[in-house]
C-alpha angles and dihedrals in degrees: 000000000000126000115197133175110244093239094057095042091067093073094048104040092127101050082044097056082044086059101047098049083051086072098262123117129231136218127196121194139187115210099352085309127122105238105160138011117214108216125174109249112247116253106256128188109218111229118260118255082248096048082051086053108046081051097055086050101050093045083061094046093057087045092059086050095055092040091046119235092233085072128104113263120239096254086052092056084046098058082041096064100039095051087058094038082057095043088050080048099216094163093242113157127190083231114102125254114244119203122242127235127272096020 
């Protein structure tokens, strides 16, 4: 392991990052005091588009098990409510309100 001051790591940034990837870690410090520790990042695959996928999936999945699938869908609710805004006959509309002038 190196340990460098920070001041003096600026000029060798390069030959420090070619150490690191070569498996050492680095310390910087500032004043005699450790401040960072250069590790190399670990090699990651990143997952497949599938693998995404399947994970979404599942997550959902996991959602509707929690909701319940005997439930009434959203839409269902929807229609529900309107039918009975309609019946009250509050005069709602799913049409957006536009203000007047002058208000």
């Amino acid at each position: 392991m190196q340990t460098v001051p920070i001041h003096q790591a600026k000029s060798q940034l390069s030959e420090l990052i070619r150490a690191v990837e070569q498996g050492e870690e680095v310390v910087l410090t500032r004043h005699g005091k450790r401040v960072i520790r250069l590790i190399k990042e670990p090699e990651t695959e990143l997952p497949s588009l599938e693998g995404r996928r399947q994970a979404i999936l599942a997550e959902l999945e996991a959602l509707r098990g929690k909701v319940g699938r005997s439930k009434p869908a959203f839409e269902e609710l929807w229609e529900e409510h309107k039918r009975e805004r309609d019946a009250r006959g509050d005069g709602w509309t799913d049409e957006p309100k536009v203000p007047r002038a002058g208000r």
